[in-house]
FIMARZA-566943 format. One record per residue (C-alpha): x, y, z; residue in three letters; residue number from 1. Coordinates in nm, 2 decimals. Example, Ala and Ser with C-alpha at 12.3 -4.5 7.8 and 13.67 -1.06 7.14 Angstrom:
2
{xx->1.23	yy->-0.45	zz->0.78	residuo->Ala	num->1} .
{xx->1.37	yy->-0.11	zz->0.71	residuo->Ser	num->2} .
% end
This chain:
319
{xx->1.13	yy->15.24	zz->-14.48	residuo->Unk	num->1} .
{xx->0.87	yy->15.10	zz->-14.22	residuo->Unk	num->2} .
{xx->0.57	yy->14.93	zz->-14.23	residuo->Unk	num->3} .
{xx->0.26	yy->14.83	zz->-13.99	residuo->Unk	num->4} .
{xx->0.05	yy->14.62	zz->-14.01	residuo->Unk	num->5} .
{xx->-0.26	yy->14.44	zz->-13.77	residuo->Unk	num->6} .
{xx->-0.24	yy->14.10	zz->-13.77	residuo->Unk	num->7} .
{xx->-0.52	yy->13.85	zz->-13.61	residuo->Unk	num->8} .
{xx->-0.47	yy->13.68	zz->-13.27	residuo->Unk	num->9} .
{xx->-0.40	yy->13.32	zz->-13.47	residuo->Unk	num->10} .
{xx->-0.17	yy->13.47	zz->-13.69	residuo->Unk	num->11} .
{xx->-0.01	yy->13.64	zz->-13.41	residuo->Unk	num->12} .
{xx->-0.03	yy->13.34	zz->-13.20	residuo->Unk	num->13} .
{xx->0.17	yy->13.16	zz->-13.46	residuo->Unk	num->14} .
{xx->0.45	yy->13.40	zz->-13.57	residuo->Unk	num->15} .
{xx->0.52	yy->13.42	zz->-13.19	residuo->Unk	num->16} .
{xx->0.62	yy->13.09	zz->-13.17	residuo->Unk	num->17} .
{xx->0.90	yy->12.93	zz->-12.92	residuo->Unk	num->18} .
{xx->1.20	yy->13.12	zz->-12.91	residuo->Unk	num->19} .
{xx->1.03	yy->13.37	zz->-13.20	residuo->Unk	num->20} .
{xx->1.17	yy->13.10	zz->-13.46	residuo->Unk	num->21} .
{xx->0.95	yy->13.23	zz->-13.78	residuo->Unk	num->22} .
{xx->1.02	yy->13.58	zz->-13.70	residuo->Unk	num->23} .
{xx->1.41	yy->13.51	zz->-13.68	residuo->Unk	num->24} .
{xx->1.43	yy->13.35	zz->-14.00	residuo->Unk	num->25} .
{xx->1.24	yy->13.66	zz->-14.17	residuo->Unk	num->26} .
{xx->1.55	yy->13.87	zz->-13.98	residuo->Unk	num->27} .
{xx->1.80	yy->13.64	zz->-14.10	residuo->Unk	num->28} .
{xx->1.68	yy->13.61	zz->-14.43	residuo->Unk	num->29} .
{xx->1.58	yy->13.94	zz->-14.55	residuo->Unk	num->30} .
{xx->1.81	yy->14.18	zz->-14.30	residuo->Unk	num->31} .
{xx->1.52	yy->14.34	zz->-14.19	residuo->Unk	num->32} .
{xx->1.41	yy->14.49	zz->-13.85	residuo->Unk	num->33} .
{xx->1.05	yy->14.27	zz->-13.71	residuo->Unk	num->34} .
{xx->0.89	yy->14.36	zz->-13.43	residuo->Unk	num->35} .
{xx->0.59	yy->14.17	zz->-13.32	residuo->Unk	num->36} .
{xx->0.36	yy->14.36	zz->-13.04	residuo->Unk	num->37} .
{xx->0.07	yy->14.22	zz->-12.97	residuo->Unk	num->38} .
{xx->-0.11	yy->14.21	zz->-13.30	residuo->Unk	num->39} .
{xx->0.06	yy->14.49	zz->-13.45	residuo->Unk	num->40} .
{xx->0.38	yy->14.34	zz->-13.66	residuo->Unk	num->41} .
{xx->0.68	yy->14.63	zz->-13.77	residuo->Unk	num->42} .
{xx->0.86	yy->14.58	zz->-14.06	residuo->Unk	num->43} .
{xx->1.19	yy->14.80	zz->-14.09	residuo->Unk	num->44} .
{xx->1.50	yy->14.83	zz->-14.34	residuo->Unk	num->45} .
{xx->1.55	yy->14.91	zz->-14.69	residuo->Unk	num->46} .
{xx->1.27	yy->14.95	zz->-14.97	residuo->Unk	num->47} .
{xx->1.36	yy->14.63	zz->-15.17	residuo->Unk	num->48} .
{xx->1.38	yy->14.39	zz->-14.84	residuo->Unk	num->49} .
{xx->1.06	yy->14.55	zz->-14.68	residuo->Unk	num->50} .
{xx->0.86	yy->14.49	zz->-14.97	residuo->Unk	num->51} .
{xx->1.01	yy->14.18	zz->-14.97	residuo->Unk	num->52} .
{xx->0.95	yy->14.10	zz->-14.63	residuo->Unk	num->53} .
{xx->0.59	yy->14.24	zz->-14.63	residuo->Unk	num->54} .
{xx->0.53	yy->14.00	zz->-14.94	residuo->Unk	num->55} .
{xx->0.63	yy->13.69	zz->-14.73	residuo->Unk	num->56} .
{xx->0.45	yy->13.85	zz->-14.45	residuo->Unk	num->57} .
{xx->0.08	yy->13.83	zz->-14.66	residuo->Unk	num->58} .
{xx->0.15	yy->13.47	zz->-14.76	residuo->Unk	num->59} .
{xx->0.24	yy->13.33	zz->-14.37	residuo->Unk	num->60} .
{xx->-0.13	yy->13.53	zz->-14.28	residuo->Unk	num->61} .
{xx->-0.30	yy->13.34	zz->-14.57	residuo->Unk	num->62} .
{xx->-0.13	yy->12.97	zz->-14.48	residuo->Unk	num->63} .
{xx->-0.25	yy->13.05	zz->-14.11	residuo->Unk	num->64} .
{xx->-0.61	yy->13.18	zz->-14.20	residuo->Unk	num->65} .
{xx->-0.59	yy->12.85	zz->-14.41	residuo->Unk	num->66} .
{xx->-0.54	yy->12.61	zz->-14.15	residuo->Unk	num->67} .
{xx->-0.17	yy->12.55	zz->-14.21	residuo->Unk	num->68} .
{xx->0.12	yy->12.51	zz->-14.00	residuo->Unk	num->69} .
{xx->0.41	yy->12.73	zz->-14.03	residuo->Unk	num->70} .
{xx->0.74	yy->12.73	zz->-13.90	residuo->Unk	num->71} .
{xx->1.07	yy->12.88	zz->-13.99	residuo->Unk	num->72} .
{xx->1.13	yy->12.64	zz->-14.30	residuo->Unk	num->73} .
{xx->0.80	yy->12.83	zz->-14.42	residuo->Unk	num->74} .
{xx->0.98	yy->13.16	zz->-14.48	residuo->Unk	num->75} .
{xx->1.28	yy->12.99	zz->-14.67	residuo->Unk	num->76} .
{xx->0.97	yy->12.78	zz->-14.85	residuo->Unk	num->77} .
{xx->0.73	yy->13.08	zz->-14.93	residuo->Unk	num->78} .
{xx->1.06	yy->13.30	zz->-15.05	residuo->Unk	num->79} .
{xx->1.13	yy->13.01	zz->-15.30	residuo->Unk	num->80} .
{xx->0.79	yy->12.98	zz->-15.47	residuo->Unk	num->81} .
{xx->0.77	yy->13.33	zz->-15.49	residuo->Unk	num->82} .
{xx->1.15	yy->13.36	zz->-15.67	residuo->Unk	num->83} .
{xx->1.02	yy->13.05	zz->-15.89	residuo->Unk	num->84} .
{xx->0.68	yy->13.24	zz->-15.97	residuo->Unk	num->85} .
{xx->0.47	yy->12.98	zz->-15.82	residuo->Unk	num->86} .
{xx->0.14	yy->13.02	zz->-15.66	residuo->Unk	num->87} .
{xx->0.22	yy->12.99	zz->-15.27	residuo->Unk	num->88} .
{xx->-0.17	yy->12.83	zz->-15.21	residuo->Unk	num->89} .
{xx->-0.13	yy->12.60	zz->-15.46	residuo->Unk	num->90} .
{xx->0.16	yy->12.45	zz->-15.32	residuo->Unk	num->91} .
{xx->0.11	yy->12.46	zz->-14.94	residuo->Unk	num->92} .
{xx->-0.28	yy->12.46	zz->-14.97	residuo->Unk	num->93} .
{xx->-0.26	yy->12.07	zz->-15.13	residuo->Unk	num->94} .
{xx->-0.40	yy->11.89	zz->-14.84	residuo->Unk	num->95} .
{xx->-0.21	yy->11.52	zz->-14.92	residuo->Unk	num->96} .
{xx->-0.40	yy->11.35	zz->-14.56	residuo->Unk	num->97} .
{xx->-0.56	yy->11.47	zz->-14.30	residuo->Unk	num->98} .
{xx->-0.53	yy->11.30	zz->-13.93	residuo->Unk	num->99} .
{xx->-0.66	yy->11.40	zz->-13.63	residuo->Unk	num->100} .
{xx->-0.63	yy->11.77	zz->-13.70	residuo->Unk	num->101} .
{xx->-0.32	yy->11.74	zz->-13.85	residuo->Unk	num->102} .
{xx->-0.26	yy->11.84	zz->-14.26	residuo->Unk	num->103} .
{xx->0.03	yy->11.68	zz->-14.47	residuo->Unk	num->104} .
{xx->0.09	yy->11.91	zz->-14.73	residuo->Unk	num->105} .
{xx->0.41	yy->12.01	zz->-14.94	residuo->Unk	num->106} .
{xx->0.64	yy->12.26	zz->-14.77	residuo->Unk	num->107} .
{xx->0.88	yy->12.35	zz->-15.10	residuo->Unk	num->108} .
{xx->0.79	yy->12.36	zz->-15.46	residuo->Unk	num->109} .
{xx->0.97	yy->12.03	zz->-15.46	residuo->Unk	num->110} .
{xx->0.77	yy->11.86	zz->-15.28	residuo->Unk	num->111} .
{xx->0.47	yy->11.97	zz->-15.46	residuo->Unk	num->112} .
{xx->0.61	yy->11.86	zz->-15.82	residuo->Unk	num->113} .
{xx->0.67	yy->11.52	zz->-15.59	residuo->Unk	num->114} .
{xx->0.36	yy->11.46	zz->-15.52	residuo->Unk	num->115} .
{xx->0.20	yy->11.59	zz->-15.85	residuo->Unk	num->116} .
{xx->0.41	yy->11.35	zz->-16.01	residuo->Unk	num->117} .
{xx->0.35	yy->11.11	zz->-15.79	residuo->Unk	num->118} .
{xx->-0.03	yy->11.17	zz->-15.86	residuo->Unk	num->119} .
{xx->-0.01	yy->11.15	zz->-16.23	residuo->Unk	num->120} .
{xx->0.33	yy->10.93	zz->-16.35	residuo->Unk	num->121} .
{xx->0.31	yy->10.51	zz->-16.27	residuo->Unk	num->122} .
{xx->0.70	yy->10.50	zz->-16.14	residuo->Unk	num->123} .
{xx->0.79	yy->10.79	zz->-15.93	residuo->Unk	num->124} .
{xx->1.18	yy->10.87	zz->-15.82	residuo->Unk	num->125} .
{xx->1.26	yy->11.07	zz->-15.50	residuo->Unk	num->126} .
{xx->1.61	yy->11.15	zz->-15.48	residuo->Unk	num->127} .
{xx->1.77	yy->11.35	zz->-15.21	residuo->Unk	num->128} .
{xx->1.90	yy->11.43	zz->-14.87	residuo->Unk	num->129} .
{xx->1.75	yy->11.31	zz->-14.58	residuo->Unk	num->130} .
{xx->1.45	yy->11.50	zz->-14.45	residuo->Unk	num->131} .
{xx->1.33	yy->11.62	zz->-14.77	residuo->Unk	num->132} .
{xx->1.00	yy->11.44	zz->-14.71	residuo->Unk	num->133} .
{xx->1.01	yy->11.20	zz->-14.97	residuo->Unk	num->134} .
{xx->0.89	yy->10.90	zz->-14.81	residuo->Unk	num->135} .
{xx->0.65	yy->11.09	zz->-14.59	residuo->Unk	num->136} .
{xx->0.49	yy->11.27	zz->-14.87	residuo->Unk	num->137} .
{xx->0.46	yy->10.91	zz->-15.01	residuo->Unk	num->138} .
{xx->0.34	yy->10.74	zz->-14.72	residuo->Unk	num->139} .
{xx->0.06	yy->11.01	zz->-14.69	residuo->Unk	num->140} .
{xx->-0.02	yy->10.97	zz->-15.08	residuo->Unk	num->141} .
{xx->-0.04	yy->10.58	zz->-15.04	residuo->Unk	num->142} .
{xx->-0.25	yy->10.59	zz->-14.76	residuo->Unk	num->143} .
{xx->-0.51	yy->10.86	zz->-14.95	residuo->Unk	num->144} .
{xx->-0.51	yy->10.59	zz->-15.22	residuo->Unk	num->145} .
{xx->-0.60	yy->10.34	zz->-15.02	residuo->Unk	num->146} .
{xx->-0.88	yy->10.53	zz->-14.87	residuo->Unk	num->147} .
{xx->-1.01	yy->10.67	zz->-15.18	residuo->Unk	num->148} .
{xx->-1.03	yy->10.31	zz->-15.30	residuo->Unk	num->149} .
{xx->-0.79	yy->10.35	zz->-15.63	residuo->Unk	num->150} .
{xx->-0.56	yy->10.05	zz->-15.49	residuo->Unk	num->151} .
{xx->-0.62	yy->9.75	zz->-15.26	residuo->Unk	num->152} .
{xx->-0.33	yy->9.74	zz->-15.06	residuo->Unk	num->153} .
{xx->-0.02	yy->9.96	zz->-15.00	residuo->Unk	num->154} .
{xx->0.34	yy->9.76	zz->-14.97	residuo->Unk	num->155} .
{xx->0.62	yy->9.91	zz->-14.79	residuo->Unk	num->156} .
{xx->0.95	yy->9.81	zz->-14.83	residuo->Unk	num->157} .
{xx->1.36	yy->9.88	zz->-14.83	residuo->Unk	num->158} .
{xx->1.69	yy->9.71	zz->-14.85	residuo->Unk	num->159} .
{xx->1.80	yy->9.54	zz->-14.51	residuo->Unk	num->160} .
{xx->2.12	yy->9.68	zz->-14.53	residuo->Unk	num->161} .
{xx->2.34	yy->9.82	zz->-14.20	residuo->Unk	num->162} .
{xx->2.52	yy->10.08	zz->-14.19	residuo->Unk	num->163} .
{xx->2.82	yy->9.97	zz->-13.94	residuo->Unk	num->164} .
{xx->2.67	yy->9.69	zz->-13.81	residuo->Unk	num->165} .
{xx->2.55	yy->9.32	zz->-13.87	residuo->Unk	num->166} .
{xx->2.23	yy->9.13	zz->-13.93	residuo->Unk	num->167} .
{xx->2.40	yy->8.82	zz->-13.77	residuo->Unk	num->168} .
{xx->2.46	yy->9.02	zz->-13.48	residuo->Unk	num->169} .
{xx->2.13	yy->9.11	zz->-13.36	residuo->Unk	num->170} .
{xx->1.88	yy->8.90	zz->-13.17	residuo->Unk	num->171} .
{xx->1.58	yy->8.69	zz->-13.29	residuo->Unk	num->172} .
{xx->1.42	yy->8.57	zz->-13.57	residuo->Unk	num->173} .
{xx->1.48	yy->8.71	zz->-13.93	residuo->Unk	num->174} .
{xx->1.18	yy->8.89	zz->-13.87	residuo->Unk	num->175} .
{xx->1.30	yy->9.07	zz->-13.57	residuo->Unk	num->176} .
{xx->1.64	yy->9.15	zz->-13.71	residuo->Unk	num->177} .
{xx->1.51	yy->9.32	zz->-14.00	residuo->Unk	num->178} .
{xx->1.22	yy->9.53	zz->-13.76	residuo->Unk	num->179} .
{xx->1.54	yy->9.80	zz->-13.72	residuo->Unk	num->180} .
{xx->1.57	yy->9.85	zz->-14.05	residuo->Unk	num->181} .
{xx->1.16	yy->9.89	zz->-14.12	residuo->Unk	num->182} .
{xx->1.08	yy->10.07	zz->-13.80	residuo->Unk	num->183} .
{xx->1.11	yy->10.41	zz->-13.95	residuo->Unk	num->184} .
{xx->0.81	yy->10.33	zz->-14.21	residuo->Unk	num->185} .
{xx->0.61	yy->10.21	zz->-13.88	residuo->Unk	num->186} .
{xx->0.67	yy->10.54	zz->-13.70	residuo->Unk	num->187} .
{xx->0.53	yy->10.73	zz->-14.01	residuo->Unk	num->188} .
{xx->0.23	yy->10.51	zz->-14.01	residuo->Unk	num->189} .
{xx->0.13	yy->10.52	zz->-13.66	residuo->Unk	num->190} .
{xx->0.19	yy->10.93	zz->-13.75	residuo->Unk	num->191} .
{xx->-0.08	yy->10.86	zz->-14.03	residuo->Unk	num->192} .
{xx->-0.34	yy->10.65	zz->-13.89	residuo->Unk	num->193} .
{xx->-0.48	yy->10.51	zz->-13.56	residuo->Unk	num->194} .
{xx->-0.31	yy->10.26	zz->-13.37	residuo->Unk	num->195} .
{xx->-0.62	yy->10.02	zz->-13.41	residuo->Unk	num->196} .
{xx->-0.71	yy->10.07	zz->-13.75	residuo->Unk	num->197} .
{xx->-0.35	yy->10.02	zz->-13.86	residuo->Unk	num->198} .
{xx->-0.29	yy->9.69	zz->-13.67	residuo->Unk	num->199} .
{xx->-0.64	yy->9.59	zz->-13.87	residuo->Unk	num->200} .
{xx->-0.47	yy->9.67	zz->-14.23	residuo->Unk	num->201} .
{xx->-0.17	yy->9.52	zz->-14.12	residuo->Unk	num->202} .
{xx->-0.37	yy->9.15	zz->-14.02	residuo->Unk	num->203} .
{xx->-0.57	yy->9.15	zz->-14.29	residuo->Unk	num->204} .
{xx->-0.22	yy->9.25	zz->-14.55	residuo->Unk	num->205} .
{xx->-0.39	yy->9.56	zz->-14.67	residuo->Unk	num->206} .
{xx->-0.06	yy->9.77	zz->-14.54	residuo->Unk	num->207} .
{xx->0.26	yy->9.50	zz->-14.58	residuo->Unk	num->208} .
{xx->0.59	yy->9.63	zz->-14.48	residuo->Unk	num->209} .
{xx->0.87	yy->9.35	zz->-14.57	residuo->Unk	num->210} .
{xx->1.26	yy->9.36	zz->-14.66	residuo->Unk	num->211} .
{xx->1.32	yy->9.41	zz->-15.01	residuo->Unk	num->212} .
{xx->1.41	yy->9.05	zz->-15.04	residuo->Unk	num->213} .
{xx->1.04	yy->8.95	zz->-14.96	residuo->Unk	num->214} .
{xx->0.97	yy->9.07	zz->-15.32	residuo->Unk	num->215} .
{xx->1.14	yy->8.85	zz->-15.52	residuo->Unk	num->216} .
{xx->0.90	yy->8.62	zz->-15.74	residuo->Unk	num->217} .
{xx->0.53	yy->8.88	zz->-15.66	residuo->Unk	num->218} .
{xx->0.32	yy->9.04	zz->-15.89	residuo->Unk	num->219} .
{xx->0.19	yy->9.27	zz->-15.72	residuo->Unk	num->220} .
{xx->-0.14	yy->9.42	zz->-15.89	residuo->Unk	num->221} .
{xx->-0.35	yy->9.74	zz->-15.78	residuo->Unk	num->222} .
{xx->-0.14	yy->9.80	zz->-15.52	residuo->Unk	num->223} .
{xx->0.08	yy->10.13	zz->-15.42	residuo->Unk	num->224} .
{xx->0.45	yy->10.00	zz->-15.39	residuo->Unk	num->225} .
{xx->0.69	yy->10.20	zz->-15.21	residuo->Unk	num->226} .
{xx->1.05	yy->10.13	zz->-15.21	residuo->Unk	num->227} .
{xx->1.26	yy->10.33	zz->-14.94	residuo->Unk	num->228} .
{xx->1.65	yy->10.39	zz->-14.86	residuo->Unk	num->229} .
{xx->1.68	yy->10.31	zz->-15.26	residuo->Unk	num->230} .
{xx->2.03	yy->10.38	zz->-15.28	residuo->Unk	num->231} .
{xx->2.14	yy->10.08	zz->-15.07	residuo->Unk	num->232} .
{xx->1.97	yy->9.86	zz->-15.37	residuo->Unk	num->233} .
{xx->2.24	yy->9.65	zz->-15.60	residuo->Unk	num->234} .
{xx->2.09	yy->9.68	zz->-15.97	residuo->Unk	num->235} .
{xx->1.96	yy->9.34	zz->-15.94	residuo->Unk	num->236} .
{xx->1.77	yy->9.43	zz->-15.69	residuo->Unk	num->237} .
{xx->1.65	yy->9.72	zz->-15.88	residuo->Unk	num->238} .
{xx->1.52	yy->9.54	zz->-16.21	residuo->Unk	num->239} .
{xx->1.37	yy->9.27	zz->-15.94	residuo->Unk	num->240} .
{xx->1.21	yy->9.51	zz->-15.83	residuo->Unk	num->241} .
{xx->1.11	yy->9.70	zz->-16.04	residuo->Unk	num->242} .
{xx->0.97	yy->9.43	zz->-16.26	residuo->Unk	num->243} .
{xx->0.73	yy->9.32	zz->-15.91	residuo->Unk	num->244} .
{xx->0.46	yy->9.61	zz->-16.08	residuo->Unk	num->245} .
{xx->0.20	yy->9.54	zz->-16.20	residuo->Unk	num->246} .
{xx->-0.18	yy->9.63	zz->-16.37	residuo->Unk	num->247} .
{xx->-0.33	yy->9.93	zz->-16.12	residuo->Unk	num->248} .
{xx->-0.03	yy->9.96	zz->-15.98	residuo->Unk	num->249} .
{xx->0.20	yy->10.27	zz->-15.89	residuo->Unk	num->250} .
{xx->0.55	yy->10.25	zz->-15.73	residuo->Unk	num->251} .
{xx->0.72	yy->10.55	zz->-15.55	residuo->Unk	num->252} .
{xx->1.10	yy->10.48	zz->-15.51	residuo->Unk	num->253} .
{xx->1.33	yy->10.68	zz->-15.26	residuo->Unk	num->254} .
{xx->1.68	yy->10.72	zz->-15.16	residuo->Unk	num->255} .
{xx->1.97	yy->10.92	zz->-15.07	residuo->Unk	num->256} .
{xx->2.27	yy->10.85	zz->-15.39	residuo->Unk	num->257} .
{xx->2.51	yy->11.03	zz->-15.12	residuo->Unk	num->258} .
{xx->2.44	yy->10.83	zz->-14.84	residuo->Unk	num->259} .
{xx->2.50	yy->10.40	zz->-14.96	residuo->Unk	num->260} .
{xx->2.56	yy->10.23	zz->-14.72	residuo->Unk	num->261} .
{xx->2.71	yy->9.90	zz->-15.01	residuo->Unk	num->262} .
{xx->3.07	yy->9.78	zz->-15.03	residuo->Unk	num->263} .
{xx->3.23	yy->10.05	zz->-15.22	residuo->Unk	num->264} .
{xx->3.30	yy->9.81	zz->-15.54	residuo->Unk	num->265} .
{xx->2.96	yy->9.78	zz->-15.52	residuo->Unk	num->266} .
{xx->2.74	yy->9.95	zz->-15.77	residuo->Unk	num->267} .
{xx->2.42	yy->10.14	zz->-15.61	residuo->Unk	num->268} .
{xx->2.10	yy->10.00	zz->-15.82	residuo->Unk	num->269} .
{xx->1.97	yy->10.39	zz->-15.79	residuo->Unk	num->270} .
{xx->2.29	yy->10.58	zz->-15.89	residuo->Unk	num->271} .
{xx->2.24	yy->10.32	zz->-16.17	residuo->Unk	num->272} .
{xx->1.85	yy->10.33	zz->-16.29	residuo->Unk	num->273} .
{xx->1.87	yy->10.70	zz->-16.36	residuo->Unk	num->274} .
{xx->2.09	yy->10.67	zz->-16.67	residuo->Unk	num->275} .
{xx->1.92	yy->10.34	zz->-16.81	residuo->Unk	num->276} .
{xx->1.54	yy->10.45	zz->-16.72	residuo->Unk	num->277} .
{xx->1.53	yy->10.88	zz->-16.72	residuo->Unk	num->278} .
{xx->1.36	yy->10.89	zz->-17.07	residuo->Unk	num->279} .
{xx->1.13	yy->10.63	zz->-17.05	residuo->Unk	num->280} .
{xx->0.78	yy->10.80	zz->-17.03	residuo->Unk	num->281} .
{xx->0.52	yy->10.72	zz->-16.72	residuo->Unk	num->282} .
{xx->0.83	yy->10.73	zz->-16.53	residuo->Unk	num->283} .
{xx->0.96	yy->11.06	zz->-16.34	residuo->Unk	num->284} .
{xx->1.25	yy->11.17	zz->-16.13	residuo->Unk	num->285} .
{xx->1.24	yy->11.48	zz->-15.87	residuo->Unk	num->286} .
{xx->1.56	yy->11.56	zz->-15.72	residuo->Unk	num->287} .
{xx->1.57	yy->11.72	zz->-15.42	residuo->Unk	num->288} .
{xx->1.87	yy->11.96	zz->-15.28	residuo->Unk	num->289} .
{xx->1.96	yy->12.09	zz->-14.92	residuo->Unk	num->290} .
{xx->1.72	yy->12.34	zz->-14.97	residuo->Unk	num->291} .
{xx->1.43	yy->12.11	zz->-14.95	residuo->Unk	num->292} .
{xx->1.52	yy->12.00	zz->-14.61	residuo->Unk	num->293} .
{xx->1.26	yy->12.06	zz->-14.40	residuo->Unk	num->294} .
{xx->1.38	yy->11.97	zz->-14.03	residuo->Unk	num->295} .
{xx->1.62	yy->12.15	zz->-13.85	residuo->Unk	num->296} .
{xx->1.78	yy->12.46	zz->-14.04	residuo->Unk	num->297} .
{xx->2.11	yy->12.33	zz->-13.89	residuo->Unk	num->298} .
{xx->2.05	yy->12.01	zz->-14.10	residuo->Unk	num->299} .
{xx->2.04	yy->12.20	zz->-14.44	residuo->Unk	num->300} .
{xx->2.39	yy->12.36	zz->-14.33	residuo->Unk	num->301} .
{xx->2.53	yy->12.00	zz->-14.31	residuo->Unk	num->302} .
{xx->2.36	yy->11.87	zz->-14.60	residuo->Unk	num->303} .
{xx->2.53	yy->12.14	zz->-14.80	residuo->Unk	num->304} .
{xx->2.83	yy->12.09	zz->-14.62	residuo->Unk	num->305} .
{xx->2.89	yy->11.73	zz->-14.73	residuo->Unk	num->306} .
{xx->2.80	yy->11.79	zz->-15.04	residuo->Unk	num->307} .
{xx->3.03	yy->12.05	zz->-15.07	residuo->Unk	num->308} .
{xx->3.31	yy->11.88	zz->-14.91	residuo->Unk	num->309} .
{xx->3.23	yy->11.52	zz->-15.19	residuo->Unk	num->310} .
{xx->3.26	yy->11.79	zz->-15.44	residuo->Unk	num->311} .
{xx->3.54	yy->11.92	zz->-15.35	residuo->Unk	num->312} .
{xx->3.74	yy->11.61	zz->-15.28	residuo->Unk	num->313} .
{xx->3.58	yy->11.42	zz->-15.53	residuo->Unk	num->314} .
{xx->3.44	yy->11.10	zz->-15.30	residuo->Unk	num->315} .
{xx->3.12	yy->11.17	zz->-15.42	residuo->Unk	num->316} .
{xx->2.99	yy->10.80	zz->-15.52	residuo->Unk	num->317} .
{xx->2.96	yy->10.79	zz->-15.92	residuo->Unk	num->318} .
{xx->2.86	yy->10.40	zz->-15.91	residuo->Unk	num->319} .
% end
């Protein structure tokens, strides 16, 4: 079976991207022949994986036409709502913040049950492998908040722990020995607003990003709290934290169970809070899985892989 079809010069623009990357995970995916010519896109192979194809085909047009990024994570993304029955614009068309041109929006149906729980629930889990978007997506959802007003100050914070090396070790101040450990909340700031109006928030303590341990003894009140690299948290820390909420507030936690970083004997304060807390209401988890990952496709293959390979040899961490 083959189809044609014309396609416009941004769509064509944009399925001819570097090294044909959204085109070769159509191929890959659906073992179908794709040939891109000009504006004229081919589609050839059997019945059900044509119809298939052309079905993922009309969504990529309609994210395009729609102002949205795509890239080869889109097809695997766009493949999944369908197979779950969800409304592809409804997922990818949620604009989350918008800076300097560029849209943050969910890329799986995971990430939009993320942020809609986010959105409507006062304590929010994220649990999964790295780059599933979890802080991100809640980094863009705290900053919306703060620009629409419903909270006075956004605090950012995770657990100073190293993996491999030592606090003690590294130069300066306890200030500057933590910086390594918060730097990655930075970078998604600086991706999220401008340099100059961040710096502002940040003097004034309208954005605060601080080690865990800063915590201890606040109350913080209409404020959007977001705890990051959970699973590295002892349950002490967890309940400390946790109790820091307060009236207006909502907190976002995030971690990775597989990757703690503790003393094995050690219990992880997130492998922990999901038996004592899961059926309380206001309070939601989303769990992510390898097929969330939205970076490299390589990166899903070794997500799966070490969580294959825990399984298997049953290190995965229970505590």
């Amino acid at each position: 079976m083959k189809q044609t079809l014309d396609v416009s010069n941004d769509v064509a623009a944009e399925l001819a991207t570097i090294g044909d990357g959204v085109l070769d995970a159509l191929r890959d995916r659906l073992e179908i022949t794709i040939l891109l010519r000009g504006n004229r896109l081919t589609i050839s192979g059997d019945d059900i994986h044509v119809a298939e194809a052309r079905a993922v085909v009309d969504e990529l047009v309609e994210l395009v036409e729609t102002g949205q990024e795509i890239g080869p994570a889109t097809v695997d993304a766009v493949l999944n709502a369908i197979d779950q029955a969800e409304n592809v614009q409804d997922v990818f068309g949620d604009v989350v913040w918008r800076h300097r041109g560029k849209q943050i929006t969910p890329k799986t149906v995971t990430q939009k049950q993320y942020v809609d729980a986010i959105r409507n629930c006062t304590v929010t889990f994220g649990i999964g492998p790295a780059g599933t978007g979890k802080t991100y997506l809640a980094m863009a959802l705290a900053v919306a908040a703060l620009q629409d007003r419903q909270v006075a100050r956004v605090i950012l914070t995770r657990p100073a722990v190293e993996a491999g090396e030592r606090l003690g070790f590294l130069p300066g101040d306890m200030l500057a020995k933590v910086d390594p450990y918060l730097r990655p909340l930075f970078d998604a700031l600086y991706d999220m607003l401008d340099a100059d109006r961040l710096n502002t928030y940040m003097e004034r303590g309208t954005i605060e990003v601080a080690p865990l341990a800063f915590m201890r003894g606040r109350t913080l009140n209409d404020s959007f709290i977001i705890l990051d690299e959970a699973q590295n948290t002892s349950p002490e820390q967890m309940q400390m934290f946790l109790t820091r909420l307060g009236f207006g507030s909502k907190v976002v936690v995030t971690g990775d169970v597989t990757q703690v970083d503790l003393p094995r004997e050690q219990a992880s304060g997130l492998i922990q809070v999901q038996d004592i807390l899961s059926s309380i209401d206001g309070i939601a988890f989303i769990r992510f899985g390898h097929e969330d990952v939205v970076r490299h496709k390589l990166v899903q293959r070794i997500v799966e892989a070490y969580k294959l390979h825990a399984e298997e040899t049953g290190t995965a961490r229970q505590k």
